[in-house]
N, C-alpha and C positions, 0 to 999 in steps of 0.2 A: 511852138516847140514844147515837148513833152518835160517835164519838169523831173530830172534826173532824181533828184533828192528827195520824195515824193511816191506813195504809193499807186499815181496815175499811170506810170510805164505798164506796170505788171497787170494792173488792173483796164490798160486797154489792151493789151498784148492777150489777156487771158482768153477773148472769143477762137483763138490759133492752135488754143491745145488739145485739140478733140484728134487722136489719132486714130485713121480708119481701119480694118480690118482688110478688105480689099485694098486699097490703094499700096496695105502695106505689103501684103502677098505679095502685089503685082512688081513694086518696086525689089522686094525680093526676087523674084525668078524673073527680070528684067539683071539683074546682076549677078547670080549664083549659073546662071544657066550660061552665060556669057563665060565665065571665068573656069569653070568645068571644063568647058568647048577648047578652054587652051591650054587651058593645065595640060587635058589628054592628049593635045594637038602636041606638046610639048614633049608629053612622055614617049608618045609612037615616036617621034623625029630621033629621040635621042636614042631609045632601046635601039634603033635601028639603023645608030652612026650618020642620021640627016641632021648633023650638026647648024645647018639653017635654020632647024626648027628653034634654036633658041632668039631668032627674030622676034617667035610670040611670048618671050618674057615681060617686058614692057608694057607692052598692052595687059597683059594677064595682073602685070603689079598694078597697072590703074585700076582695075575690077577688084580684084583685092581691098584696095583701098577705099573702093565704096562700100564694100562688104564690112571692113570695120568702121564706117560710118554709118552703116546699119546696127550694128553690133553698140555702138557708143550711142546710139537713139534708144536700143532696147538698155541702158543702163539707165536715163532717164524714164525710163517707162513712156517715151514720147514715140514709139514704134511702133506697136501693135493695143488696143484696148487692151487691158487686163495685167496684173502683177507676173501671173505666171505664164504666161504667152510669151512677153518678154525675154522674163528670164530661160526659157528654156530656146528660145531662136536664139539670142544671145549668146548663150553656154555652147549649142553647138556652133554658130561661126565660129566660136571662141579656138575649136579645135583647127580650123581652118587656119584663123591670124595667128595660133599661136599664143592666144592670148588668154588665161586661165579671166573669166568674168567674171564671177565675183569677187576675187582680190581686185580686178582692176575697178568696178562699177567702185567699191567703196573706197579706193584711192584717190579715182576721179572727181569724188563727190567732196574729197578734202579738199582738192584743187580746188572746185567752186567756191566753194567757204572760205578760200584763203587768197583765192587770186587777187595779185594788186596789192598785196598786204607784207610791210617789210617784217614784221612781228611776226608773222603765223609763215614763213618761208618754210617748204618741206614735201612730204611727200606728196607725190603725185605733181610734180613741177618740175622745169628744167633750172639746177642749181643756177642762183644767179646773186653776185655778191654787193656791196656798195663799195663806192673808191675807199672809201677809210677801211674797211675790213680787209679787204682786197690790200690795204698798205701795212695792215698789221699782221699778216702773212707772214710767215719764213720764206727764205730765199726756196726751200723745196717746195714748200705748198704753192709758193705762186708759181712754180713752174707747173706744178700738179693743173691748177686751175685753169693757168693758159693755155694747155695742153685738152684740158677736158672743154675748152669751148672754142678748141681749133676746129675750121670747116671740116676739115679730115676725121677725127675723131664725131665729131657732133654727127655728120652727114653720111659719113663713112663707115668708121668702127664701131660706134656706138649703139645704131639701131640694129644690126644682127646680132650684136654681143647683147643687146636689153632684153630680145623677144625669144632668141635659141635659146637663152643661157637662163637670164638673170630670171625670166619669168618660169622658169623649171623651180623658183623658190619664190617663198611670200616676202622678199625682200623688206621689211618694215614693219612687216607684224607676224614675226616668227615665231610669238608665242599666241596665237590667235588660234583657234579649231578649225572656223571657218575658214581663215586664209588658208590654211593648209588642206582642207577640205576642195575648196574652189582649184587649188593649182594639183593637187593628186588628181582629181577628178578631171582639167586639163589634161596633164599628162598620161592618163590611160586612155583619155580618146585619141590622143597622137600615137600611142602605140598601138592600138588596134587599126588606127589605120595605115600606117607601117606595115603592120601584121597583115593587112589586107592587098596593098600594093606591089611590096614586094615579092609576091608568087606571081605577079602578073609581070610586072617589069625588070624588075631586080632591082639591089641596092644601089648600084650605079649609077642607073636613071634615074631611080627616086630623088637621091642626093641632086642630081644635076639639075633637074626636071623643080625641084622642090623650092630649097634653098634662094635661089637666086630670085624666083619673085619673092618670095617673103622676105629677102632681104632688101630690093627696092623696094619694097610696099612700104616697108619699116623704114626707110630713108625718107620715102616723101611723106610720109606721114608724121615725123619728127619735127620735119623743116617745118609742113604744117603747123605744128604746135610751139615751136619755135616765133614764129614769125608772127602769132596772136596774138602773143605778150609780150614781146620783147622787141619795137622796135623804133622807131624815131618819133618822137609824139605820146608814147607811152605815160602812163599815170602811175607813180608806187607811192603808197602812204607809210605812216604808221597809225597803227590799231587805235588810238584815237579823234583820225579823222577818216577812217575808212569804213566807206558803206558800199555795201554788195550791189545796187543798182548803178551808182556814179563808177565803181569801180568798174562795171560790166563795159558801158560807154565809153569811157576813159580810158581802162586798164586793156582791155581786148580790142586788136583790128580787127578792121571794114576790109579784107584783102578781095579787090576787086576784078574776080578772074571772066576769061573769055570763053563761050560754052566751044567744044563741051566740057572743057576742064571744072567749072563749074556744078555740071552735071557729075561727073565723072566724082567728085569730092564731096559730093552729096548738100551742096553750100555751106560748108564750114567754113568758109568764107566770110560768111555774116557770122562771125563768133562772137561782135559784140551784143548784136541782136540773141544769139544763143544763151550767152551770160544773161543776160537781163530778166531770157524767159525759158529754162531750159527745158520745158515742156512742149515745150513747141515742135510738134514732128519735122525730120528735114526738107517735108514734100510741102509745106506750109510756110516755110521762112521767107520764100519769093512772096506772096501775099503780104505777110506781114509788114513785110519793108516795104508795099505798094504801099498799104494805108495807114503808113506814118513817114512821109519822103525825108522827115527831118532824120528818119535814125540813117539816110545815104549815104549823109555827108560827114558822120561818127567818123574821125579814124579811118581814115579812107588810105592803103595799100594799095599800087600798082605791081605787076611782075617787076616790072624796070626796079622797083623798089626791096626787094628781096636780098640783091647782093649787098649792098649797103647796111640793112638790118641785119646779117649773119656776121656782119666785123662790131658790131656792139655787145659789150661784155660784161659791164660795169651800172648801176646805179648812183650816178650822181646828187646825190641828197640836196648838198647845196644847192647847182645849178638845177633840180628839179627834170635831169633828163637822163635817158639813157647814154654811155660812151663806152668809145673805143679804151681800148688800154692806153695809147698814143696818145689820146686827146687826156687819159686822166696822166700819163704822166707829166705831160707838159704844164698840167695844171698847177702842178705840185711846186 
């Protein structure tokens, strides 16, 4: 067993982080070419009232979804060799997800630094409180709260309202250059591509055609991130006993999916193996977890186990675990 606390993780994990050049094109246009195919499939159906055609939404939000799993590899630089390779395959998905990259690459990179850590809570993380904060609420904020981590809200409203809306602004570092550089330079490639579809199909289609995978992509892709940190089994410290490696282990699931869902999510799945080395390309994570079988048994999430983790809302200090609001008021 790999000695969590210990610079021997990273330092056997490091032979994983050589990202190819090939493999990564190829895992590129292995997904971008797939997802084109149904976008378009999507926009003919509808310009032309074959309201069936929106059967290929679903499928197209799964490609999507590997597409910003591409896109969040080139923010570690664990995507393609090179800084700028990266960042420019990055940048344009970006216009695709919606998602301005460089506000998000350095949001993300707060997460790392702070996941698992009840001191450094904030951005780049889905808000989450402990029972005693959570009790020193006003009667409107805990409705506010239990409201923002209703399944509805979290899975529903939340991810089209984060990525249409909220990301058209550097929500967090609104007095930055770059933040506002990264999300204007976003939103010009959404209008240009606007600018480019709309003579083709019209705003109708665009909307109908557009909208709805990105807004599933943005649901599964939430839960995803959801369910890495936040669910039964869970580790939170504070900042005097928290280390970025044990927290990787401890603090992020093993969510154990079936291919090709698997495939299809690029194995974010192994997020806690991702924490621990986040260099590590996603076409290399399967290896890596070969040759170390002890990182399998980390934190190990089934599907069956997802409904269960989305009613947990609470950090339990005392008892050291995540809870329901139920389980903390009965506590009390």
């Amino acid at each position: 067993m790999l000695n969590p606390d210990s610079q021997s993780l990273r330092a056997a994990l490091a032979p994983f982080q050589r990202p190819s050049t090939a493999r990564g094109l190829f895992e590129l246009a292995v997904t971008l070419v797939p997802l084109l195919a149904l976008w378009a499939g999507i926009y003919v159906c509808v310009a032309r009232g074959w309201w069936w055609g929106l059967a290929l939404v679903p499928p197209a939000a799964a490609f999507l979804v590997r597409l910003f799993m591409i896109q969040h590899d080139c923010g570690h630089q664990a995507f393609l060799p090179g800084a700028t390779a990266n960042a420019w395959v990055g940048r344009c998905i970006g216009v695709l997800t919606m998602t301005p990259y460089g506000y998000w690459r350095r949001t993300h990179a707060i997460h790392h630094a702070t996941s698992s850590n009840l001191d450094r809570r904030g951005l780049g993380a889905i808000e989450m409180l402990t029972v005693e904060e959570y009790r020193a609420l006003s009667p409107l904020k805990r409705l506010g709260y239990r409201l923002y981590r209703h399944r509805l809200v979290m899975l529903g409203l939340g991810p089209p309202y984060m990525f249409l809306i909220q990301h058209r602004l550097p929500i967090g570092a609104m007095r930055e250059r770059w933040a506002w550089r990264s999300v204007l330079g976003n939103n010009l490639g959404l209008a240009v591509l606007a600018a480019t579809l709309v003579p083709l199909v019209g705003v109708r289609a665009m909307l109908i055609a557009h909208l709805p995978v990105v807004s599933l992509a943005a649901a599964i892709g939430v839960g995803l991130f959801y369910v890495q940190h936040q669910f039964e089994g869970s580790r939170w410290v504070r900042q005097d006993g928290w280390n970025p490696t044990a927290s990787a282990l401890e603090g992020s699931s093993h969510l154990v999916l079936p291919q090709p869902l698997r495939w299809l999510t690029a194995n974010i799945g192994a997020h806690h193996l991702h924490h621990a080395s986040s260099r590590i390309p996603f076409y290399r994570l399967d290896k890596a977890m070969a040759s170390h079988p002890s990182l399998a048994t980390a934190c190990r999430l089934h599907i069956r186990d997802l409904g269960p983790a989305f009613s947990l809302a609470l950090w339990d200090e005392i008892g050291g675990r995540m809870v329901t609001f139920r389980e903390a008021r009965s506590s009390r």
